[in-house]
N, C-alpha and C positions, 0 to 999 in steps of 0.2 A: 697362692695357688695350691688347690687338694695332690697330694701325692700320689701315685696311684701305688696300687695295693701289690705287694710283691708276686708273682707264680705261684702260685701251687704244683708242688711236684709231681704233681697228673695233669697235665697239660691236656693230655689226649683224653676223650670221653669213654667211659668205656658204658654199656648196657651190656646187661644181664637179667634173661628171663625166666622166673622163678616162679612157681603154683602150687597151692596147698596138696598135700599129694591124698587126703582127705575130702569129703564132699560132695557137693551135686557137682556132674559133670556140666552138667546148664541150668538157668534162672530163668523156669518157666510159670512160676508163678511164688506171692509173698513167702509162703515158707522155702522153700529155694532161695530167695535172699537171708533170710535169718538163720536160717541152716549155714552156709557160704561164709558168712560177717565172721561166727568163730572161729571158721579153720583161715581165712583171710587175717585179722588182726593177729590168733598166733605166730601166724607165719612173718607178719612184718616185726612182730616184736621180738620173735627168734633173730632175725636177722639185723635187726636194728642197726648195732656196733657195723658190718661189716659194707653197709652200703651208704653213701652219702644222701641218698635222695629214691623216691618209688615213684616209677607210674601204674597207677591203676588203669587197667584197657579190659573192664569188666562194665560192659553197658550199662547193667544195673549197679554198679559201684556197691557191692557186698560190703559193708562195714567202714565205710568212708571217714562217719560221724565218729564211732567209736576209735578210731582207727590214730585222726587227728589228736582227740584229745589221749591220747596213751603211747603217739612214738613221738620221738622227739627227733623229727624229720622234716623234712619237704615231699609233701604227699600231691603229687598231682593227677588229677581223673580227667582220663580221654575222656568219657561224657559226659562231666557236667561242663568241662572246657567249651566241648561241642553245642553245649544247650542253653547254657549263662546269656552268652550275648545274644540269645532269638528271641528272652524273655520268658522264659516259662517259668 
């Protein structure tokens, strides 16, 4: 029979919401996202050490691709969540 895995001593979840303080304030068209992606991946990668995991809640998901391959985290995007299982 598998063990199960001890507690982690964060039991409780915590969130925190954090934004490049640089940037377009909205993505209203492609350069607005390529603009967005650099001040987005610095900011995850400043932050890296201090959080377990990120959600992205940026419609157009600003630096998603770049993002994955350079943190070495749990990157999850409210929109491609939202858009994966429709198919598109």
């Amino acid at each position: 029979m598998n063990e199960l895995p001890e507690r982690t001593p964060h039991t409780d979840p915590q969130l925190t919401c954090i934004n490049p303080s640089e940037g377009p304030k909205a993505i209203a068209m492609a350069y607005d996202v390529a603009i967005a992606s650099f001040y987005v991946l610095d900011l995850l990668k400043k932050n890296e050490k201090q959080y377990d995991g990120f959600i992205m809640a940026w419609g157009a998901d600003p630096g998603m691709g770049a993002a994955r391959e350079n943190v070495r985290k749990t990157i999850v995007s409210v929109g491609v969540s939202a858009i994966s299982p429709s198919g598109f």
